[in-house]
N, C-alpha and C positions, 0 to 999 in steps of 0.2 A: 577797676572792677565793675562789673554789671552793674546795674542803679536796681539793685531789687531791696535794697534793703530799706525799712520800715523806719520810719522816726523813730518811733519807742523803742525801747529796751526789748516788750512783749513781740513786738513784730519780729526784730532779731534774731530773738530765740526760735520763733515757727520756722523763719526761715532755715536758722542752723540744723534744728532737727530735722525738716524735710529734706534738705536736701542730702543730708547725712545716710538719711532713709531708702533715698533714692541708689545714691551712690553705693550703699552697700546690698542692696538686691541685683543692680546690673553687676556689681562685683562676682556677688553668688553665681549668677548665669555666666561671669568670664571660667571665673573657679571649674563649673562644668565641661565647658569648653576646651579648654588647657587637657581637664583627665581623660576626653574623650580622646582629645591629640596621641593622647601620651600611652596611653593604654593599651594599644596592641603587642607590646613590645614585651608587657611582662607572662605574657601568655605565647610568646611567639612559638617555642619552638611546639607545643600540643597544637594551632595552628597547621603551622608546618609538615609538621608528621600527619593529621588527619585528611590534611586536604590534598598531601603529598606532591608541595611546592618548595619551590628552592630561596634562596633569601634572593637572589633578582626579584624572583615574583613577586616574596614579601615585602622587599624593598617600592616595589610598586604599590603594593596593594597600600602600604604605610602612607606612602606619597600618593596616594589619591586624595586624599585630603587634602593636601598641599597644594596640589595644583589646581582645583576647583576655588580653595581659600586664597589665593595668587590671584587667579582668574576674577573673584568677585573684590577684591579693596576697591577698587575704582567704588564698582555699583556700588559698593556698602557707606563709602563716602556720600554718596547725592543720598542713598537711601536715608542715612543718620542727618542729611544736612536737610535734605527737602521733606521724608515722610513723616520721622523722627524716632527718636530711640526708642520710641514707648512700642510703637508695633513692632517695630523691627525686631528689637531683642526677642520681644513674645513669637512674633513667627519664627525665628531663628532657633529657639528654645525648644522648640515644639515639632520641627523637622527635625534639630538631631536627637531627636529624643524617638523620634521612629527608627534614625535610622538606626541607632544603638538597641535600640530593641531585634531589629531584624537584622542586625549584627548575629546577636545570638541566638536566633534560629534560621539561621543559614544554612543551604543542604549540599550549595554547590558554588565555584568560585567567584559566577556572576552576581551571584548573590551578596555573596564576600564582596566585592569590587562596588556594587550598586550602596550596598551599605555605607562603605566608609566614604561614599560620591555624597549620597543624605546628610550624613555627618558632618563631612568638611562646608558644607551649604548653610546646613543650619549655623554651626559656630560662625563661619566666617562674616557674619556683620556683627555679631556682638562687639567686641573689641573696639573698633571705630566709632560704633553708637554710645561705649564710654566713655569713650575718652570725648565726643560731642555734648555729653551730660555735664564733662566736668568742667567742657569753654563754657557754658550755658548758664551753669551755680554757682563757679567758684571762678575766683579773680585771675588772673594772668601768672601772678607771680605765686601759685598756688600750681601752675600746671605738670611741671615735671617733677616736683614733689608727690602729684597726686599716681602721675604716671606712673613713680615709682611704689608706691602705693598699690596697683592695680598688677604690677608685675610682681609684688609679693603673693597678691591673692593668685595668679597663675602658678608663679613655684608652687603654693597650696596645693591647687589641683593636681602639680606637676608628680610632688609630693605624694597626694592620694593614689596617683596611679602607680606608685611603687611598693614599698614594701605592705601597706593594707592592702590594695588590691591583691599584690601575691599571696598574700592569706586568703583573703577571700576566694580566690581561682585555686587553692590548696582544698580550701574547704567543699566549695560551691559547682567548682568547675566554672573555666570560663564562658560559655553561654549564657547559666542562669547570671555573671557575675555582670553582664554586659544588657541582659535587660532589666538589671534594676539602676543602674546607669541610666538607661532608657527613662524608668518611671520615674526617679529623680530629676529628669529634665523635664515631666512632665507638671510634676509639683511647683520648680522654680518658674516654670512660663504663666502658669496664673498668678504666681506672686507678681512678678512683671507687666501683666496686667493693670492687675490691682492698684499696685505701687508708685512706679513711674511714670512721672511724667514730665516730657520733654522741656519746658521751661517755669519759673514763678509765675508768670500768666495765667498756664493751666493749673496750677495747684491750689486758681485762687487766692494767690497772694496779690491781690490787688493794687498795693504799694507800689508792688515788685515791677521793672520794665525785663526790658532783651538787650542783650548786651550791642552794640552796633553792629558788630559782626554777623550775629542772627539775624537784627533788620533788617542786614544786606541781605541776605540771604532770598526771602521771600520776593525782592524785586529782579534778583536775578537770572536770568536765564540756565539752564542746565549746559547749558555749550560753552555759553560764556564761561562760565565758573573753572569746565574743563580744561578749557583753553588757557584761564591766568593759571594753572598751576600745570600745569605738562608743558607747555610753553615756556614756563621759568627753570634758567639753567640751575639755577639754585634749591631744587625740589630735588637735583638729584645724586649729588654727594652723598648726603643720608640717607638715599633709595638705596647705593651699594656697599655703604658702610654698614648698613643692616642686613642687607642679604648674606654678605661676605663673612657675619657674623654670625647671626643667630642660625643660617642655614648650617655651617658646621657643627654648632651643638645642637640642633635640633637630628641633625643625622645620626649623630652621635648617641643621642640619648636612646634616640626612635629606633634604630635597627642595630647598630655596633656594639654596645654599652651590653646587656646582658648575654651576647656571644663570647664576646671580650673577657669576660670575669667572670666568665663561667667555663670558658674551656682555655684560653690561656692562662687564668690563675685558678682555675680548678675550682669554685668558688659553689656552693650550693645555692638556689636558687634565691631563697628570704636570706641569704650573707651578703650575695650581688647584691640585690635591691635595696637592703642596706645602706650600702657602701655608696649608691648611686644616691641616696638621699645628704651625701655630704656636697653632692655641686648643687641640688636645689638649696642648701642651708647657705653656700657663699651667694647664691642669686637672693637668698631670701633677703639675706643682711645687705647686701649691697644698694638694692633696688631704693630705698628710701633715701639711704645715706647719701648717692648720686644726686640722687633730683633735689633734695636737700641742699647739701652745697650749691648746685649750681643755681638755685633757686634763689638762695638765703644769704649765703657764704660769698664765693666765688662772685655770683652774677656771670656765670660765663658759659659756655655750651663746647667750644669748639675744644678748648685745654684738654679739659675731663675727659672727653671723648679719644682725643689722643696717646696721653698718660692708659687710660683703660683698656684700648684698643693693642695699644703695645703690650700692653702686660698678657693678654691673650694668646696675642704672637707665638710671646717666648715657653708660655706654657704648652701650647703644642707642641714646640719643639723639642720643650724637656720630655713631654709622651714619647714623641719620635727617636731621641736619641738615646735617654735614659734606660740601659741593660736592652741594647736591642729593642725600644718599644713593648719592654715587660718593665716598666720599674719593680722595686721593690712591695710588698701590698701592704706593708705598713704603709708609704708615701701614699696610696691612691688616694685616700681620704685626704691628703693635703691640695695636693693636685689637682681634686674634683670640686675642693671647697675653692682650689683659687681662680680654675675655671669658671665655675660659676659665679664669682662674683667679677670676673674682669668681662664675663660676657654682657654683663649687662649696662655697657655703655649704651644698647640699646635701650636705655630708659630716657636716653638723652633726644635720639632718632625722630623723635616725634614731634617735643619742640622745635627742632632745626627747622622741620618743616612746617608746621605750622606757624614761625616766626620766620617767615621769609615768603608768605602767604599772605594773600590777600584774609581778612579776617573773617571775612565771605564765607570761605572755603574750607571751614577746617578740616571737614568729614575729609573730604575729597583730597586736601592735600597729607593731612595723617594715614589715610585711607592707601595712598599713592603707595609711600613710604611703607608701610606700613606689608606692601604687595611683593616689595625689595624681598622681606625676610620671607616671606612666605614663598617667591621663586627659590628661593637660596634654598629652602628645604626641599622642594618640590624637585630638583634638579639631583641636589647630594644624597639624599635616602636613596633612591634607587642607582645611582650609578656607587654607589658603597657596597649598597650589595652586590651591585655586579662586579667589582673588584675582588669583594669575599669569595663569588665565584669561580673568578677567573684563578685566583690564588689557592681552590678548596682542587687539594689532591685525591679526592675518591673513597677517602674515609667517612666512614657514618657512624653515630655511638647514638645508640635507642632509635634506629633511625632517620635521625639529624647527621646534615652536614658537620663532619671536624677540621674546622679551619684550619692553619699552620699561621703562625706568629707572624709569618713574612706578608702572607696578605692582609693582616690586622696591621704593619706598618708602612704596606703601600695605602692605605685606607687613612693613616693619619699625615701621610706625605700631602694627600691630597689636602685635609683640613688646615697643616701648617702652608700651603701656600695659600687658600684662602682667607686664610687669617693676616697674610704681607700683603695681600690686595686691599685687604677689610681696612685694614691702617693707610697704605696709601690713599684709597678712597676718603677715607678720615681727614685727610691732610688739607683737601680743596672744600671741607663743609664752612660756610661762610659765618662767621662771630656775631651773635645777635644781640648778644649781652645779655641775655632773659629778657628783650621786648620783641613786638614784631616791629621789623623795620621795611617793608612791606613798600610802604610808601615812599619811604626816605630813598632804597633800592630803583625803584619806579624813576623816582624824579631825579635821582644821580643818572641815571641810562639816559632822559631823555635830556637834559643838560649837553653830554656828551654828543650824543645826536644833534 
């Protein structure tokens, strides 16, 4: 663990509270982050009919987020390893908090498109800059426990952008619902401010050091850094066992998921969103339980991952074959709880990488990985919707596309094969034990050599 701790008992205690502090304000700003991800989706189809676009479009407009938050992991890695989390989150907070504002007063599609470009910008270094907070305060054998931790507080968000926000867009209309979105991200960017800061150093804990990994950090080159972890073949297992994963439920949730249960099972709109709140409750419980075991338990990375990965698989495939890709709608709520909790073997994704990583590196190599899931959504939301379309026969009900079942089960053919690569990918991530072996990897290669 970091050497920040304090002789005394009193020193201990500052520190536990501070960083507890810390760690749950950059949480808040993920929490954000996550609802702004998640949000277009329960307002899609007033969207859709106002701006009078087809779910390709929305499928794009959705994945504009995605592809900018893809685009920037790398940066957001140097950004969290070299500037640090404390500005980062705050500018981050603070961009998508315009862009969620003028989200909802948009008149025209560039507008739409520019919006959710600000949005995915802003979000996209938060996440990385947290999980840099938690190498930074807490011990090693703390980190995918903590991981799973912070992907609880995303389900939250994930959470809030369902069935409360559909109240809200009931009540509010989506516009006004989408710039207080906005002002709420502008509240939490001062708290981030205020609150965080990058290491015990800054906080004035004088006691307190930097953990080795950090020290590295400040002597190293920005090229170098890039180079020991893009370079290493072991960065990138878990770069497509995360994409192969989280990109199908994130497509899922983002564009398919209220099409889906609302016109193949008929479902009114606060019954879907509902229902959609039973796969955040199996991510919710899983997330901790995961990092736990492999933290505490297990001591292992690669098993879990396996076991978890498989279970996803086959839940797709029960979608896909189960009454034609309509199950029954008592099951969905089983099937969405078991979904969501077999997806989040990406809670494991981040250690992999980080412990097979120079310790230099975290931002950058979680940051990496961390880029897998974010192409993996950037890719599958809009070609999903463009299957919907390909499949959508020429019917319209209130001026929405009416899908046909057949193209909602070529939509989860696609997800059940990415889900047999997401496992095979799984198969080659290298067994860390929960340390980084980093070094030991290094000097086996050059032995060899």
């Amino acid at each position: 663990m970091l050497a920040l701790w304090s002789k005394n008992a009193a020193g201990r205690e500052i520190v536990m509270m501070r960083r507890h502090l810390i760690f749950s304000v950059a949480g808040l700003a993920f929490f954000l982050a996550v609802s702004h991800r998640s949000a277009p989706i329960i307002a899609a189809d007033q969207i859709m009919r106002e701006f009078a676009i087809t779910s390709t479009v929305f499928g794009y407009l959705v994945a504009t987020y995605f592809f900018i938050y893809a685009a920037m992991q790398v940066p957001s890695g140097v950004l969290a390893d070299y500037l640090g989390p404390r500005a980062t989150v705050t500018a981050g907070t603070v961009l998508a908090g315009f862009g969620s504002v003028l989200l909802g007063q948009s008149g025209n599609l560039q507008e739409l498109f520019l919006s959710r470009f600000l949005i995915g910008l802003g979000c996209s270094v938060i996440f990385i800059s947290t999980l840099r907070l938690v190498a930074c305060w807490y011990s090693a054998r703390e980190f995918a426990t903590l991981s799973g931790v912070i992907t609880i507080i995303g389900s939250l968000g994930a959470m809030a952008a369902t069935y409360p926000l559909a109240r809200l867009v009931e009540r509010c209309g989506w516009r006004v619902s989408f710039e207080l979105i906005g002002l709420g991200s502008f509240f939490v960017a001062v708290l981030s401010w205020l609150l965080i800061r990058n290491r015990p150093l800054e906080a004035d804990l004088s006691s307190g050091g930097t953990s080795s990994g950090e020290a590295a950090t400040a002597g190293m080159r920005i090229s170098r850094a890039l180079k020991l972890t893009l370079a290493n073949r072991y960065t990138w297992p878990p770069f497509f066992a995360m994409m192969l994963t989280f990109g199908p439920t994130a497509a899922f949730t983002g564009v398919i998921s209220m099409p889906y249960l609302m016109q193949v099972h008929a479902l009114p709109r606060e019954q879907a969103a509902s229902i959609l709140l039973a796969l955040t409750a199996g991510s919710t419980i899983s997330a901790p339980l995961v990092g736990y075991l492999s933290d505490k338990v297990l001591k292992k990375r690669k098993s879990p991952y396996l076991v978890l990965s498989a279970l996803y698989f086959c839940t797709w495939l029960v979608f896909l074959l189960w009454g034609g890709s309509k199950p029954p709608r008592e099951a969905l709520y089983g099937l969405l709880f078991v979904l969501g909790f077999s997806s989040n073997s990406i809670v494991l994704a981040w250690s992999c990488a980080k412990e097979v990583n120079h310790p230099a590196v975290t931002g950058i190599a979680t940051g990496t990985v961390n880029g897998g899931g974010m192409m993996g959504v950037a890719f599958l939301q809009p070609l999903s919707g463009h299957l919907l379309d390909r499949g959508w026969q020429g019917t319209l009900q209130n001026g929405v596309p009416l899908y046909p079942l057949s193209a909602f089960r070529t939509v989860f053919s696609l997800f059940a094969l990415a889900a047999a690569l997401g496992l095979l990918a799984a198969a080659f991530i290298k067994e860390t034990c929960a340390n980084n072996i980093y070094h030991k990897i290094t000097t086996h290669r050059q032995e060899i050599i």
